[in-house]
N, C-alpha and C positions, 0 to 999 in steps of 0.2 A: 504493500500500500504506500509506505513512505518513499522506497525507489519510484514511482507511479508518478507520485507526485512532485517528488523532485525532476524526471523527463519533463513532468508537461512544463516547470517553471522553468527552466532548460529554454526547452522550446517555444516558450513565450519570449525569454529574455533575448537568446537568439534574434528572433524572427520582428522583433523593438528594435532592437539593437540596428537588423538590416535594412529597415522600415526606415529609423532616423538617419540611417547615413547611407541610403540610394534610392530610399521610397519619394522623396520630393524633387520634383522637374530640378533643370539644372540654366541657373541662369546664363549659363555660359554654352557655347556651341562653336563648332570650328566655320558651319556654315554662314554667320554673324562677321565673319574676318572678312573683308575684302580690298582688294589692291588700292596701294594711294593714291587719292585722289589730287591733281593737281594743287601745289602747294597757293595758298589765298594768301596773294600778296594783298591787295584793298581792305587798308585801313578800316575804314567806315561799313565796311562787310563783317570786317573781325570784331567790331566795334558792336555791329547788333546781338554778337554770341557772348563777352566776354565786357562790354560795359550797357547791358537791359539793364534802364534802370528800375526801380520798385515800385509799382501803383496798385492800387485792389483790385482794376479790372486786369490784369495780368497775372495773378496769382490761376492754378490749373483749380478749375471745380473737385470735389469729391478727393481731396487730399486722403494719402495713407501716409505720409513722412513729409516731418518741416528739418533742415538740415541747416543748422547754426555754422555757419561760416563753409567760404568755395577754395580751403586748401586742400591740398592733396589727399589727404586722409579724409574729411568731407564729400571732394568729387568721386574716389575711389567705393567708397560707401552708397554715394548717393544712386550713382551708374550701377550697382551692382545688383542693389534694391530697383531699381527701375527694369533692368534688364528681368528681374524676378516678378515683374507684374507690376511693381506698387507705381503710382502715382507719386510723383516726388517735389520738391520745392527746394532749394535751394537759394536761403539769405546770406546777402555779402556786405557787411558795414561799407568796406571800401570800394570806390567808386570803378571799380575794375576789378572782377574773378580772378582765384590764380592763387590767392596765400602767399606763402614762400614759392609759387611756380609763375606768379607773375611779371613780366618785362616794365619798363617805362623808356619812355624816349623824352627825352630830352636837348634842347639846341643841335637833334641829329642824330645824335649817342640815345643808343639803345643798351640798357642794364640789367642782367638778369637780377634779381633779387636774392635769392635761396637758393636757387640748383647752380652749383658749378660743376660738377660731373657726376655721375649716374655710372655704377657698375652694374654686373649680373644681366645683362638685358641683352648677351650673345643670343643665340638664336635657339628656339626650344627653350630656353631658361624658364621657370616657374615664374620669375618676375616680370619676362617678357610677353610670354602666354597672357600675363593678368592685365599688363599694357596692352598688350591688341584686345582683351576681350573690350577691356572698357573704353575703346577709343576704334573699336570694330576695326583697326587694322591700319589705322589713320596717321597712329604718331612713327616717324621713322626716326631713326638714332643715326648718329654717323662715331665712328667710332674712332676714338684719336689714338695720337703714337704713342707707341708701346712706353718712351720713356714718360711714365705719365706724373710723377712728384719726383721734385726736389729737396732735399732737405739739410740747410745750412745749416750750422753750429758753429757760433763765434762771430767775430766780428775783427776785419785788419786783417794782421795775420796770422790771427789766432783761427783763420778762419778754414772750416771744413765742410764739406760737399760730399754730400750723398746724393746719388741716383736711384730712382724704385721703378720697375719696369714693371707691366702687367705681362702674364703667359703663363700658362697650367706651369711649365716646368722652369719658364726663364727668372719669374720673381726670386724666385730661392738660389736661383744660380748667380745671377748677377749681384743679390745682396751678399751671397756669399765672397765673391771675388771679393768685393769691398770689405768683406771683413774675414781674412783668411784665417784667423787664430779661433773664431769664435764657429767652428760647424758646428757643433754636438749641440749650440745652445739656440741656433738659425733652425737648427731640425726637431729641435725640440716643438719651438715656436709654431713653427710650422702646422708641428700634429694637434697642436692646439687648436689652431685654425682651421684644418680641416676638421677636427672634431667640433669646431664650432657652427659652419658652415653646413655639416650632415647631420646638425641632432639639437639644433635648439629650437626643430619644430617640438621637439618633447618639452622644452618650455613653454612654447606659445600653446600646444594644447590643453596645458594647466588651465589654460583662461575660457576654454570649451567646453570640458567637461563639468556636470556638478560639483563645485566648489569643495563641497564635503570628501568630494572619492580625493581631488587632489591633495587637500589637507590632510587626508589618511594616507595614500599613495606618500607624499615628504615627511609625515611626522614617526610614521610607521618604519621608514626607512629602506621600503620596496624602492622607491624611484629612486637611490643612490645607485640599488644595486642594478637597475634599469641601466644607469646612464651616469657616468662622471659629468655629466654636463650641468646636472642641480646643485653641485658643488660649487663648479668653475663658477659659476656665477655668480656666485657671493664672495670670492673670490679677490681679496685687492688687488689691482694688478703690480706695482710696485713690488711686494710681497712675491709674489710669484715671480716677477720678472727677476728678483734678486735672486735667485737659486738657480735661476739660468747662468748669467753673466755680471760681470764687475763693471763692464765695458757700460761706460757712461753715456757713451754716443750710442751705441747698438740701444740702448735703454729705450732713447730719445726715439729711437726706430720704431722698436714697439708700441709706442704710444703717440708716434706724432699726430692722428686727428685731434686736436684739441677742442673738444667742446664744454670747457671751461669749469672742469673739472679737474686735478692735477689726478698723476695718477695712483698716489696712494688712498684716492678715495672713489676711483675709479673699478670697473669689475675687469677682470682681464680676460673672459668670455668678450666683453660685446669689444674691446680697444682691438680683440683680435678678429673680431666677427668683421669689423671694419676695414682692416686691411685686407680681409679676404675677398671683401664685396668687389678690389677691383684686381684678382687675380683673373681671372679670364675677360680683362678688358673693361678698358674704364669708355663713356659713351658720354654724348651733346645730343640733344634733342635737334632736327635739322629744323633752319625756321628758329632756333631762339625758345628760353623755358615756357614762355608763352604758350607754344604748341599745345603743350600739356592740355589745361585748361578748356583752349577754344575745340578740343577736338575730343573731349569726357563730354563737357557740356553739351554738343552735339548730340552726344550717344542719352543724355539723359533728356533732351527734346524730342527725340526719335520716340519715346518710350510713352508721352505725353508729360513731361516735367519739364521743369524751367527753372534758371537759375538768374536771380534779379537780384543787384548793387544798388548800393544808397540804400539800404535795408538796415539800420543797426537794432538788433534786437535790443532790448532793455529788459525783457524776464521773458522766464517759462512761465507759462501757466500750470497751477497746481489743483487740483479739484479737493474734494471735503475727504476724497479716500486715497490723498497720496501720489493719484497719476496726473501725470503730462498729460496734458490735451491740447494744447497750442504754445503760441508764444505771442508778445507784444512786439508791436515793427515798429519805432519813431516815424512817424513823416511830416516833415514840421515839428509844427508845436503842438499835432497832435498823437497819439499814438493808437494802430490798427491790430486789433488782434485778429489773427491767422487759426486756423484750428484745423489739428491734424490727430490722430490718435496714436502717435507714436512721435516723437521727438531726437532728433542726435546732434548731441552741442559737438564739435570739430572746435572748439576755444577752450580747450583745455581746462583741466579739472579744479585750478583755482576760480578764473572765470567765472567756470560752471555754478560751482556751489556758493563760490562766496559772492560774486553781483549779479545773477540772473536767476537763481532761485527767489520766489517771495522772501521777504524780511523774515518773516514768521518760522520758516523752516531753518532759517541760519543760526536760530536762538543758542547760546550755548552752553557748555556743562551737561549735554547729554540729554534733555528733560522731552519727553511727547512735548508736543504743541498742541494739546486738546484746549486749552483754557483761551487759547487765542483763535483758533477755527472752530471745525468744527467735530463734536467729542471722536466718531467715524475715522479720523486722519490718523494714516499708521504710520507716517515717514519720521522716522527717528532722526532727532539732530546726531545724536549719538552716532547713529552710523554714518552719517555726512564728516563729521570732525573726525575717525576712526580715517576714512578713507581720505581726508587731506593730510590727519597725519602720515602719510605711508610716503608723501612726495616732500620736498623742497621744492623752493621757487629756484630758476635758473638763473646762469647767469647774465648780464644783459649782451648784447652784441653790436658791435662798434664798427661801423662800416664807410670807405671811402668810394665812390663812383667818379671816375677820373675819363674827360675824354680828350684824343688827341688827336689832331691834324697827322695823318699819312698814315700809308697801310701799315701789315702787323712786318711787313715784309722791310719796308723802308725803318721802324724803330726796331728790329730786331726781337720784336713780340713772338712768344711760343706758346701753344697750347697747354705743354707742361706747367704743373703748379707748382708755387714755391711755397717752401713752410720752412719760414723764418727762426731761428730763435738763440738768444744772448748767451747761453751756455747750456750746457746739458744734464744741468740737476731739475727738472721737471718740476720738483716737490719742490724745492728750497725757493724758484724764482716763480714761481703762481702763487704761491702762501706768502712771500714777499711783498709780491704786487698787490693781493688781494689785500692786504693790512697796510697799506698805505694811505693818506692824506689826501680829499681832495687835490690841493695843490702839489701835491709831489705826483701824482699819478701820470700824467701825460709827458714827462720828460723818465720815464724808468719802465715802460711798455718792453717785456723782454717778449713778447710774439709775437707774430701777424702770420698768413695767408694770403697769398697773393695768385688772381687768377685774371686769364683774358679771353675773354667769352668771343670776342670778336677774334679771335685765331682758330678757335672752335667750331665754330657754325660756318661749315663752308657754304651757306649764302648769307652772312653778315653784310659780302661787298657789296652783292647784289642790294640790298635794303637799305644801307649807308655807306655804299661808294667813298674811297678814301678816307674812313676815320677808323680808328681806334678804340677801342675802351678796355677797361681792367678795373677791376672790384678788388679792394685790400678789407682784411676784417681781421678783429681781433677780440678779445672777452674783456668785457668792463663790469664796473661795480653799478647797480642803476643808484645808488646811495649817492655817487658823484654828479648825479643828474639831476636827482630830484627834487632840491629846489626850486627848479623850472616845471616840476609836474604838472602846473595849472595856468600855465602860458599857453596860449595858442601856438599851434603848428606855423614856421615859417613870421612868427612875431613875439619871437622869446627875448630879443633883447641885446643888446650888443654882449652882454658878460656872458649869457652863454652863446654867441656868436664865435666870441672871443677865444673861450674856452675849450669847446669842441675843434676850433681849428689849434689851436698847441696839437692837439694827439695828432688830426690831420697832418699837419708839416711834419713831427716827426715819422709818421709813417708812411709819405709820400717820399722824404729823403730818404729811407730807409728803401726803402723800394725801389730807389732810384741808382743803388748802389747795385743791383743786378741788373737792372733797363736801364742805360746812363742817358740813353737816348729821348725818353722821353721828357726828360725836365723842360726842356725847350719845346715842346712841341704841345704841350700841357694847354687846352683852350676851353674846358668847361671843368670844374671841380662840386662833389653833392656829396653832404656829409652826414650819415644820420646814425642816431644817437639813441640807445635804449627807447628816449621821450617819441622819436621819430617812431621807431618800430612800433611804439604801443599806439599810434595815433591812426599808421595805415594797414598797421599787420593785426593790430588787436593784438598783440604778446604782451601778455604781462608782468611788467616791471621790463618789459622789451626783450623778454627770453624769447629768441627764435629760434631756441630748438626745446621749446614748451620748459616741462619741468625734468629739473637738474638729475642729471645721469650719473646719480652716486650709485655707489656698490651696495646699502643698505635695498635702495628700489631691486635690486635685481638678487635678492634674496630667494629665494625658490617659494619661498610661502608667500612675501610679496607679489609675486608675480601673480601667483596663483589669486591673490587676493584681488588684484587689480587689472581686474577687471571688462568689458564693454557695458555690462550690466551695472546700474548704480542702485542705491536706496530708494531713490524715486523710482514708481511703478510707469513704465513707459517711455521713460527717460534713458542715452543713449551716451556711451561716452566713444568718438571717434580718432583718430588721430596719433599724432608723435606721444603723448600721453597713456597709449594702450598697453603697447609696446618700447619702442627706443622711435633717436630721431633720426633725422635728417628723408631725404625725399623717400626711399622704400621702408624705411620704417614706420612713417606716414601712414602710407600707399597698405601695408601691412595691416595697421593699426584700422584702414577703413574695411577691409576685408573680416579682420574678425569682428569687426560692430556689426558688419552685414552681415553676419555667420548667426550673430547670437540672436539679431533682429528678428531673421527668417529660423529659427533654431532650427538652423540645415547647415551643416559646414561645406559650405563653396568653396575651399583650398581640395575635396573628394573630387569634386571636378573639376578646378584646374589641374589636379596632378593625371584623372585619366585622358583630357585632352594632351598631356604632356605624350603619355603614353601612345595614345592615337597617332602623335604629331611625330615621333622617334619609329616606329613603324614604318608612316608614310614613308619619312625621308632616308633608310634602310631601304624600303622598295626603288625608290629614285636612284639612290647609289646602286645599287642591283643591277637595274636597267641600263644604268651607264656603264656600268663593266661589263654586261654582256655588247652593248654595242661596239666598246674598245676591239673586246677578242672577236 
């Protein structure tokens, strides 16, 4: 009787089990991909996908999904959901879609914003499958020279040059040459990397599964024995890096993406996750970051959804038991509510919780809000503060847009990026910098990045004929800015006019010391500052790469804990906040919002259109060696 019974529960759990992960249509299909279409140069054509502004008679009737800001991790969510049936809407504060994937032009000069190169998006790649689903095949990549970063240490002639080349097998050979004494610790690294690259989907499914199996799964101590990889990521990277090598430069290797974190507070899972992202080729969207954007958005008009600027949301709407049912849009001086029965903020989870929830839900010390709504309301402050404590805020980011008379050809301009930095103790001069003064700050900058979009995008000449441009960026404290927080954009005042350019000229001179060329040639300079970021980007406290990528977040129960589901019943959380940052992290972070949204996981079928797609192009090769012999 008891074996009986245990079959059939067997066979229920089974055939659940098969049900949630192949029983629901699949928003994605190979026959949805088709060849590029002519690249849209017309302005004012691009201008109707990517700056519609916000009115109520443009909002889609019978909404399923309101999506709180058009970054990457929003569009990626929104397309995915649309492609799955729902009706969608898409609100953008700033007066042009895009997030961190939007361009500006300026006196000529065209500026990516956020994307300065894209890995992983070779052909068949899981990230690139997920590009052409949600852009039906639209966005093409051009892929740059192998030698793809630089990385100085010192300064005079204290000064040293490293080379990092993308290739399955060239990255490790090349770094090796440059460091002949250090193999065993370059091979170490390595397997790190590839163990990062082939298994921190067992992280990200933490965030999939019932919360409870994963917390049992890491507390129980199954998922160690599963995977080194719920370790590595709690993991300092410092710490680990020190058991590798002494080599203070090799150090600086291992870690040089700086996203403003040093790296003994860094994981050494994701610092390695990152260099791996451009071992089979680092990639420029052709067309400028822009593309991104006007070519999702498409995909989510095809669907019947629409994505409209000048929108800045000011709250979700909370009803008497907890759930999302809309949001409020400023227009004027007056404000429109929208109402959709599912909601996904893409503005990150301080944002989220702390200025767009009602007053009432943000109460603190844990206590229901029954005394202030109504008795029915289950949404726990408690759990809202639970889950801000799990982040820190980022750090701010400090950016220069520089354009110059003559091609990349006449200043000596290279697609390769530079990554700057005053010596090679990591820890010592970011904790340095970071505890500095106001006034000392902008003359003791030991980093920067240095990138030229316009050597990249081989139709840049095409669209601005003879000019130049290059974006410099570095990590700043928004503490050094924020006396100007209640200044208007572009009317802050000469002191912070003043001020912001000190960091400027040091890091234009700075930079000028690799391009000598272009000092002279220098004829538009845009300078924007944490206050900038939060005013077009919505980052708060102007982290554009959301919140801070310590080693505590990427704790295994963390992760687990955090989530696309929030406290709020129907409320969505999308973005570089899901998961990690920068553009696929995003891109990532929209996918499992859309996973948990449709509780159907869409990575099931992108991985079997992978499969389909490895087949196909097996048959092709096939075909062509039989035609050879």
């Amino acid at each position: 009787m008891w074996l009986l019974i245990l079959l059939v529960w067997l066979v229920i759990w089974a055939g659940g089990t098969y049900w949630y992960v192949f029983g629901k249509p699949s928003p994605f299909s190979l026959e949805s991909v088709r060849p590029p279409a002519p690249r849209e140069f017309d302005q004012k054509k691009r201008d109707k996908v990517i700056k519609q502004g916000f009115s109520v008679d443009k909002v889609p009737q019978n909404l399923d999904v309101i999506v709180i800001g058009s970054g990457i991790g929003g569009l990626s969510a929104a397309a995915t959901l649309a492609k799955a049936g729902k009706k969608v809407l898409v609100l953008e504060q700033h007066d042009q879609a895009g997030g961190c994937c939007h361009t500006y032009i300026e006196k000529g000069f065209e500026f990516d914003v956020g994307l300065h190169y894209i890995g992983q998006v070779h052909e068949n790649s899981l990230l690139r499958i997920a590009f052409d689903q949600i852009t039906e095949g639209q966005l093409e990549f051009q892929e740059l020279e192998p030698h793809v970063d630089t990385v100085q240490i010192g300064s005079g002639d204290e000064k040293r040059e490293y080379k990092i080349f993308t290739g399955k097998h060239e990255m490790k050979a090349r770094l090796t040459e440059q460091f002949p004494n250090e193999t065993e610790a370059i091979e170490t690294f390595f397997k790190i990397m590839k163990l990062s690259a082939k298994k921190t989907h067992y992280l990200a499914s933490m965030k999939l599964i019932p919360q409870w199996v994963s917390l049992f799964l890491l507390k129980s101590g199954i998922a160690d024995l599963i995977s080194p990889v719920f370790r590595l990521s709690g993991t300092p990277a410092t710490d680990y890096i020190n058991t590798l090598t002494k080599n203070k430069d090799l150090q600086v290797i291992f870690s040089y993406f700086f996203y403003g974190v040093p790296p003994k507070e860094s994981s050494i899972l994701i610092n390695a996750l990152l260099i791996h992202h451009y071992k089979r080729g680092a990639y420029y969207p052709k067309g400028g970051a822009s593309e991104i954007a006007f070519h999702i958005i498409r995909t989510i008009q095809k669907y019947g959804g629409s994505c409209l600027v000048r929108a800045p949301v000011s709250q979700i709407l909370v009803d008497k038991n907890g759930a999302a049912y809309g949001v409020k849009v400023k227009k004027g001086q007056d404000e429109v509510e929208v109402h959709a029965p599912v909601v996904v903020s893409n503005c990150g989870v301080f944002t989220t919780f702390q200025r767009l929830l009602p007053p009432e839900i943000q109460v603190k010390h844990g206590q229901y809000a029954e005394e202030l709504l109504q008795p029915k309301l289950k949404v726990s402050c408690k759990d809202i503060q639970e889950r801000l404590s799990m982040m820190k805020h980022g750090r701010g980011s400090f950016l220069i847009f520089s354009g110059f008379d003559g091609t990349t050809e006449d200043l000596g301009l290279v697609s390769t990026n530079f990554w700057l930095f005053k010596d090679n103790d990591m820890d010592k001069s970011m904790g340095d910098f970071f505890a500095l003064s106001k006034e000392e700050a902008p003359d003791n900058i030991p980093m920067m990045f240095i990138t030229v979009p316009s050597a990249k995008d081989p139709e840049a000449n095409i669209r601005h004929p003879g000019k130049s441009c290059m974006t410099i960026l570095t990590m700043v404290k928004y503490e050094w800015f924020e006396e100007w927080k209640d200044t208007t954009v572009r009317k802050r005042g000469d002191d912070y006019y003043n001020y912001k350019m000190r960091f400027a000229k040091n890091l234009f001179d700075w930079a000028c010391t690799v391009f000598p060329k272009i000092k002279d040639k220098l004829v538009f300079q845009d300078v924007a500052t944490p206050l900038t970021n939060m005013h077009y980007l919505g980052a708060q406290r102007g982290a554009m790469y959301s919140a801070e990528h310590n080693v505590e977040r990427f704790y295994a129960e963390a992760v687990a804990r955090n989530r696309s589901s929030t406290p709020v019943k129907n409320l969505y959380i999308s973005g570089q906040d899901v998961f990690s940052c920068g553009i696929a992290g995003a891109l990532h972070g929209g996918l499992l919002c859309a996973s948990t949204v449709l509780d159907h996981i869409v990575y099931i079928n992108l991985l079997i259109l992978k499969k389909k797609l490895k087949r196909k192009k097996a048959r092709e090769l096939a075909q062509l060696d039989k035609k050879k012999l």
